[in-house]
C-alpha positions in Angstrom: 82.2 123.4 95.6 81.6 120.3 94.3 80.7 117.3 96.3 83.5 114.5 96.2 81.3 111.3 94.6 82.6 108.0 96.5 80.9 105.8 95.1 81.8 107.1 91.4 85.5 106.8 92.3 85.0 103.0 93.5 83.1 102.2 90.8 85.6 103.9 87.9 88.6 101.5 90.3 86.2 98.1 89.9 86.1 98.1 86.2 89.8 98.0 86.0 90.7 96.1 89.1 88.4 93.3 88.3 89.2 92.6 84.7 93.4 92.3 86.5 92.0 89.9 88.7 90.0 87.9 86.6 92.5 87.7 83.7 95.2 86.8 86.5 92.7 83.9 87.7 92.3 82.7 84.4 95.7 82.4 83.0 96.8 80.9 86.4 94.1 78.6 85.6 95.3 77.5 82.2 99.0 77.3 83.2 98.0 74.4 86.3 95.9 73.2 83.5 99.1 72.9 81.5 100.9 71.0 84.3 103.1 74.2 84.8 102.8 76.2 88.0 100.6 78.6 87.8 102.8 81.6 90.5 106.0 81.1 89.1 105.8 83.0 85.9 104.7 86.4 87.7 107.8 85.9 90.3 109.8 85.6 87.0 108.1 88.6 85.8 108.5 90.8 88.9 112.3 89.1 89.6 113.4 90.5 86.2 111.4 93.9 86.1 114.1 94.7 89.2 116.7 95.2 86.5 117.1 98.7 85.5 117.8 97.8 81.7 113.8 96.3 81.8 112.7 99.1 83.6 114.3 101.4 80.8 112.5 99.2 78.3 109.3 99.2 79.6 108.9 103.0 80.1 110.3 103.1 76.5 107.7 101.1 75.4 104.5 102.8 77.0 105.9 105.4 75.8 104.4 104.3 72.4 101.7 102.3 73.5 100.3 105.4 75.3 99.8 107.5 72.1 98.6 104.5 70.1 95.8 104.1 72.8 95.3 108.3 73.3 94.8 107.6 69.4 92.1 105.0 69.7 90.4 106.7 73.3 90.2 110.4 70.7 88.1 107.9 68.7 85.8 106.4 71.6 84.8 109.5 73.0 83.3 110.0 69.8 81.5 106.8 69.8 83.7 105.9 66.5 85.9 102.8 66.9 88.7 103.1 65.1 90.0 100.2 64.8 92.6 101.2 61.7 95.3 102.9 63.8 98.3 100.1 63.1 97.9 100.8 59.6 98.1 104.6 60.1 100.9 104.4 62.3 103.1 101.8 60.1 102.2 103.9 57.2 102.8 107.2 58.7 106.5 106.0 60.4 107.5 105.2 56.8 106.8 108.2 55.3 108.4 110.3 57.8 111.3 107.9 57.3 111.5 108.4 53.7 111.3 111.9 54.2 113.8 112.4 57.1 116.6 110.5 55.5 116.4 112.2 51.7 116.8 116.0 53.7 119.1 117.1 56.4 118.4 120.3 58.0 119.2 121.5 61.8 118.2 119.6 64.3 115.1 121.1 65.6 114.3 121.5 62.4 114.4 118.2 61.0 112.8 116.9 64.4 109.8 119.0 63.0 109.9 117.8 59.4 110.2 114.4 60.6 107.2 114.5 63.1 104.9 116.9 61.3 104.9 114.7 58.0 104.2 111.2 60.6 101.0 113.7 61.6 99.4 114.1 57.9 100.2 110.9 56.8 98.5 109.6 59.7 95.4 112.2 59.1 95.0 111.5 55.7 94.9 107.8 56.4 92.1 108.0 59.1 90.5 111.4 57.2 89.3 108.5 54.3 87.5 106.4 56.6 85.8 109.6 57.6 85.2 110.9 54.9 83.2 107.9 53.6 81.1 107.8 57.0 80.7 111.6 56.5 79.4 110.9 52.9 78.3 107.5 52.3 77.6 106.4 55.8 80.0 103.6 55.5 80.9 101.9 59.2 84.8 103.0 60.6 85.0 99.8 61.8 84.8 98.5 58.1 86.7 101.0 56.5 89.4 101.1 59.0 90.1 97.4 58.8 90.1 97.2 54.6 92.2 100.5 54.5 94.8 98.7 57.3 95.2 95.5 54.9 95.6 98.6 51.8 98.3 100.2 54.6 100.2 97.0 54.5 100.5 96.2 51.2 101.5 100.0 50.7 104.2 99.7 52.9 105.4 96.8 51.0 105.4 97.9 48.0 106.6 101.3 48.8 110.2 99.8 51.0 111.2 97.8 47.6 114.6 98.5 46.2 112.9 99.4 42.8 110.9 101.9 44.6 112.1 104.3 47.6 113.9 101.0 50.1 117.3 99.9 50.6 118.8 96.5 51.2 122.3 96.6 53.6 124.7 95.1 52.2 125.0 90.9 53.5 120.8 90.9 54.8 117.7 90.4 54.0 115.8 93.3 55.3 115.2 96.4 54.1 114.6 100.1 54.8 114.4 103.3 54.5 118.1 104.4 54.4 119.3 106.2 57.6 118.2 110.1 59.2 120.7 112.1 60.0 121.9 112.6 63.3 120.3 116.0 63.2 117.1 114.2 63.1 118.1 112.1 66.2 115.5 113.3 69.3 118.2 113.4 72.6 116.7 110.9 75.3 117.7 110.6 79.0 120.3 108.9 79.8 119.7 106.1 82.7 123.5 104.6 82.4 126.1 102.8 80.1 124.6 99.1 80.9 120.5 100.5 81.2 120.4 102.8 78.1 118.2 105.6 78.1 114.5 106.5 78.1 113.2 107.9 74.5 113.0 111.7 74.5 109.9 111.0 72.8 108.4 109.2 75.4 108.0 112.8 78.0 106.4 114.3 74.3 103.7 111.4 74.5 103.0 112.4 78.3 102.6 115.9 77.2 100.4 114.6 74.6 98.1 113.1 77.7 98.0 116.2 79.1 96.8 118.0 76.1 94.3 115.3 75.2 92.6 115.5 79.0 92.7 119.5 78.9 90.9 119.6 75.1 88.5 116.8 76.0 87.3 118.4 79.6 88.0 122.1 79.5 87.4 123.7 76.4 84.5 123.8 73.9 85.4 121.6 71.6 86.0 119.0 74.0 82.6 119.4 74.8 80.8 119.3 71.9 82.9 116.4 70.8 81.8 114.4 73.7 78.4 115.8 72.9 78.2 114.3 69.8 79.4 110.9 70.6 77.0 110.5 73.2 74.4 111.8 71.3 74.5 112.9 67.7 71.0 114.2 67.0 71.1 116.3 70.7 74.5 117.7 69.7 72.8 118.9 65.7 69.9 120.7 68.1 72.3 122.8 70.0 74.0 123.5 66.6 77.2 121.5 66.6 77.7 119.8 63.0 77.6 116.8 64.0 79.0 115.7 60.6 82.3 117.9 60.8 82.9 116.7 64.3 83.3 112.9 63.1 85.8 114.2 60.4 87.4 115.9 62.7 87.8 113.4 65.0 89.2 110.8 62.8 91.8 113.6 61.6 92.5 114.0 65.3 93.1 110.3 66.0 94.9 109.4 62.6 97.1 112.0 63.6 97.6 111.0 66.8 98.7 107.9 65.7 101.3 108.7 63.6 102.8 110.4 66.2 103.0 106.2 67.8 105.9 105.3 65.6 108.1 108.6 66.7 109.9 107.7 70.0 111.2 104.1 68.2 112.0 105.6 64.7 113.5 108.8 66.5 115.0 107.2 69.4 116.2 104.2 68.5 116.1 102.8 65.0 116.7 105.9 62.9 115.0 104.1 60.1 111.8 102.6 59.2 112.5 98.6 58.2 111.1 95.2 57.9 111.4 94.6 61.4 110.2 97.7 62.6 106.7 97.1 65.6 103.6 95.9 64.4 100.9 95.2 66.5 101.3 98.4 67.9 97.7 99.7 67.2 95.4 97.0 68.4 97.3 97.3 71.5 96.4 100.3 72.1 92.7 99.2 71.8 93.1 97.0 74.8 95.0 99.9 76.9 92.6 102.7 76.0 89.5 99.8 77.2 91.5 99.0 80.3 91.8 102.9 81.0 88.3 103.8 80.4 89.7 106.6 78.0 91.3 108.5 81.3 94.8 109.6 80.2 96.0 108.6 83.6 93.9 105.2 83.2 95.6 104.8 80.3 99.2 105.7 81.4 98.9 103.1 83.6 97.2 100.4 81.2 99.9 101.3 79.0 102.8 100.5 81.8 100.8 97.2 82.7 100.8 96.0 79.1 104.6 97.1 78.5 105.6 95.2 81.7 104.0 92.0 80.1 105.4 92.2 76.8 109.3 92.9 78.5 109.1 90.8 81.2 107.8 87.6 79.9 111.3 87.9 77.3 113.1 85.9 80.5 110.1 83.0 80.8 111.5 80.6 78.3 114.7 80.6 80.0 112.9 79.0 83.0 110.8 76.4 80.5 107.6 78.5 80.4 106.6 80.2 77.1 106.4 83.8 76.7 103.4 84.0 74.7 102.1 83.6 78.7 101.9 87.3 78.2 100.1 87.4 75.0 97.5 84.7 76.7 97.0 87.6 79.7 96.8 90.5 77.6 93.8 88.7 75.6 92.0 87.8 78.3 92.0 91.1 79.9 90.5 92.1 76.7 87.4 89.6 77.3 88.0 90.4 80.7 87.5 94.4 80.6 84.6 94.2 78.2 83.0 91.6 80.8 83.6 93.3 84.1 82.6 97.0 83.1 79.4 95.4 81.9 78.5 94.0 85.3 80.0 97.4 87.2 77.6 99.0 85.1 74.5 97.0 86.0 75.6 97.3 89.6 76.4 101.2 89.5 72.0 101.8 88.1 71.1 99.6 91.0 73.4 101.7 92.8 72.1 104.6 91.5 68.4 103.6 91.6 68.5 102.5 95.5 69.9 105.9 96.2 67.2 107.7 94.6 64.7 105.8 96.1 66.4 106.3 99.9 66.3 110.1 99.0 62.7 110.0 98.3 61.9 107.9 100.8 63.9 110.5 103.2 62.0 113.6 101.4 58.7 112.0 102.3 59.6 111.0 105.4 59.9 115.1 106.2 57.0 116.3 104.5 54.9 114.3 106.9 56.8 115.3 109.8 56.6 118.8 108.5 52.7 118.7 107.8 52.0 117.1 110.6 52.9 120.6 112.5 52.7 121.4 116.1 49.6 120.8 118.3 48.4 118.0 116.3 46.8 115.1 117.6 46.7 116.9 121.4 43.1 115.0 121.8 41.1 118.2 122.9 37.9 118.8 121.5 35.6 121.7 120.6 31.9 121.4 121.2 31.1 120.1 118.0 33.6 117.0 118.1 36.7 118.7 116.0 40.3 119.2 117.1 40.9 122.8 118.3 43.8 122.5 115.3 41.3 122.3 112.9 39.1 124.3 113.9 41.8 127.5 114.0 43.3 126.3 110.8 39.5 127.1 109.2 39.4 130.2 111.0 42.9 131.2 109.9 42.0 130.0 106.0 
C-alpha cells in the first residue's frame, strides 16, 4: 500500500492558497490606496453570490472556463504552452455555428454534428502550430499567438453578410443565423426567476474525468507525461517523441473547441459579434492556479467565474468592476511567484529529510556494529579485549 505523503499534500495546498492570499492582500492594498475601502467589495461579492440567479451564472460559466483550462493543462503536461486556445475556440464555435444552422437533423444527431465539427476545427487550428514545431522547430508559443491574430481576422471576415453572416433586421451585429431547436442541448432547470445550468456544463465535468483517467492510468498518459518532462528519455524507451507533440496539440485544440459548446448550445444558439472572448487566456490562469489537477482546476475555474459574476453588482455601490479583472491578474503574478518559492521550500524539505534518514541509518549501523560484549573492559594476557580476541578466532 502506498504510504500517504503529508507533506506532498501541504505543499500541492500552499501553492494555491498563497497566490489567494497574496492577490487578496494586494488588491486590498490598491483599493485603500485608491481611497476606497479595501473589505467592502468582497462583502459585495459574497452578499450577491447568495442569489441563486448568480449562482446559476457562475456554474454556467466554469462550465466553460473548465474546458478552456483542461485545454491549456493537456498542453502543460507536455511542456508545450499553448497559448493559442482563444483563437481555436472562437474559430471553432463559428464553424460549428455555420454548420448547425444550414442542416437540421434529429436532435441527438445534430447535437453530434454540431459538437464533432467544434472538435476538428479546433484540431486543425492547434495541429498547424504543431506541425511547424514537429517540422521546422518553430516555438508554440509563437505560432499560437500569430495563428490567434489569423483566427480573428478569419472570423471577421468569415461572419460578413457577403460571405456566410447575417445582420437582424434594426442592429448592428451579426451572426451566424439561428440552429434549430433540435440542435438545442436540454439543461437543468434551477427555476423561472434562476434559469438553468447548461447541459453542457455536466459534459465538461465528464471531460475532467476523462482527462485525469488518460493522463494517470493508461499508457498514453504516461508516455505523454514522459515526454514533457523529458523528451530525449522518452525517444530511449521508444516513444516518438515527435508524434506525441502532434498529438498533443490535436488533443488540446480539440479540447478547446469543445469551450464554446455549453454558451452556443445552451444559450445563444448562434455564433455573433458579441459572442465571449477572452475565454482562452483565462483558462491559462485557471489551469496555473490548478496546477493541471482537474479538481484544482474545477475549483480555479469556480474562483475565477465567481469574480467575473459577482463584481457585475460593484458599480452599483461606486466601486468599479474591473476590481475583479485587477484580482484575477494578480493571481496570475501571484501563482507564478508563490509556486516558485513552495518549490525552493519543498528541495529543502526534501533535502533535510534525506539527510535525517541518513543520519538515522548511521546512527544504527554503529549501534549494530558495536554488538554485544563490547567495551566490557576484560583483558586477555596479551592486553586485547576477550571480543577481539574470539572474533579472530571465529574469522
Amino acid at each position: 500500500m502506498k504510504k500517504f505523503d503529508k507533506d506532498r499534500l501541504i505543499l500541492g495546498f500552499a501553492g494555491p492558497v498563497l497566490a489567494l492570499v497574496v492577490a487578496i492582500a494586494l488588491t486590498s492594498m490598491v483599493l485603500l490606496l485608491s481611497g476606497s475601502d479595501p473589505f467592502e467589495p468582497y462583502r459585495i461579492m459574497f452578499e450577491s453570490a447568495t442569489y441563486v440567479d448568480v449562482q446559476v451564472l457562475i456554474v454556467n460559466q466554469a462550465g466553460t472556463y473548465y474546458l478552456a483550462a483542461l485545454a491549456v493543462a493537456v498542453g502543460f503536461r507536455m511542456n508545450l504552452f499553448n497559448i493559442g486556445v482563444d483563437g481555436q475556440y472562437r474559430l471553432a464555435a463559428m464553424m460549428a455555428a455555420l454548420v448547425g444552422a444550414s442542416v437540421d437533423l434529429p436532435g441527438p444527431l445534430q447535437i453530434a454534428l454540431i459538437v464533432i465539427v467544434a472538435m476538428l476545427v479546433g484540431a486543425f487550428w492547434s495541429g498547424i502550430a504543431g506541425i511547424l514545431k514537429t517540422t521546422r522547430g518553430v516555438s508554440e508559443v509563437v505560432s499560437t499567438i500569430m495563428l490567434n491574430s489569423i483566427a480573428t481576422s478569419l472570423v471577421a471576415w468569415l461572419i460578413l453578410p457577403k460571405n456566410f453572416g447575417v445582420q437582424p433586421a434594426g442592429s448592428n451585429n451579426l451572426t451566424t443565423g439561428d440552429i434549430p431547436e433540435s440542435g438545442w442541448f436540454p439543461g437543468l432547470s434551477m427555476g423561472a426567476e434562476a434559469g438553468e445550468i447548461y447541459g453542457f456544463t455536466f459534459v465538461a465535468a465528464a471531460c475532467g474525468v476523462a482527462y485525469w483517467f488518460i493522463l494517470g492510468r493508461t499508457r498514453f498518459g504516461f508516455d505523454l507525461r514522459a515526454t514533457g518532462a523529458s523528451e530525449s528519455a522518452a525517444q530511449a524507451s521508444g516513444v516518438d517523441a515527435k508524434k506525441m507533440v502532434l498529438t498533443s496539440m490535436l488533443i488540446s485544440g480539440g479540447v478547446a473547441g469543445l469551450a464554446g459548446m455549453p454558451t452556443l448550445l445552451g444559450d445563444t444558439h448562434t455564433y455573433s459579434l458579441d459572442f465571449p472572448t477572452g475565454v482562452g487566456f483565462t483558462g491559462i490562469t485557471i489551469a496555473l492556479l490548478g496546477r493541471n489537477n482537474p479538481l484544482g482546476i474545477a475549483f480555479s475555474a469556480l474562483l475565477i467565474a465567481f469574480l467575473d459574476k459577482t463584481s457585475a453588482s460593484l458599480d452599483q455601490y461606486g466601486y468599479e468592476k474591473e476590481i475583479a479583472t485587477i484580482m484575477q491578474g494578480l493571481i496570475v503574478i501571484s501563482v507564478v511567484v508563490s509556486y516558485e518559492l513552495v518549490r525552493r521550500y519543498g528541495l529543502r524539505r526534501q533535502q533535510q529529510k534525506v539527510g535525517e534518514e541518513l543520519a538515522a541509518g548511521g546512527a544504527l549501523a554503529t549501534v549494530a556494529g558495536a554488538g554485544p560484549g563490547t567495551g566490557n573492559g576484560k583483558k586477555n594476557k596479551n592486553g586485547q579485549n576477550d571480543t577481539t580476541e574470539k572474533e579472530g578466532a571465529a574469522l
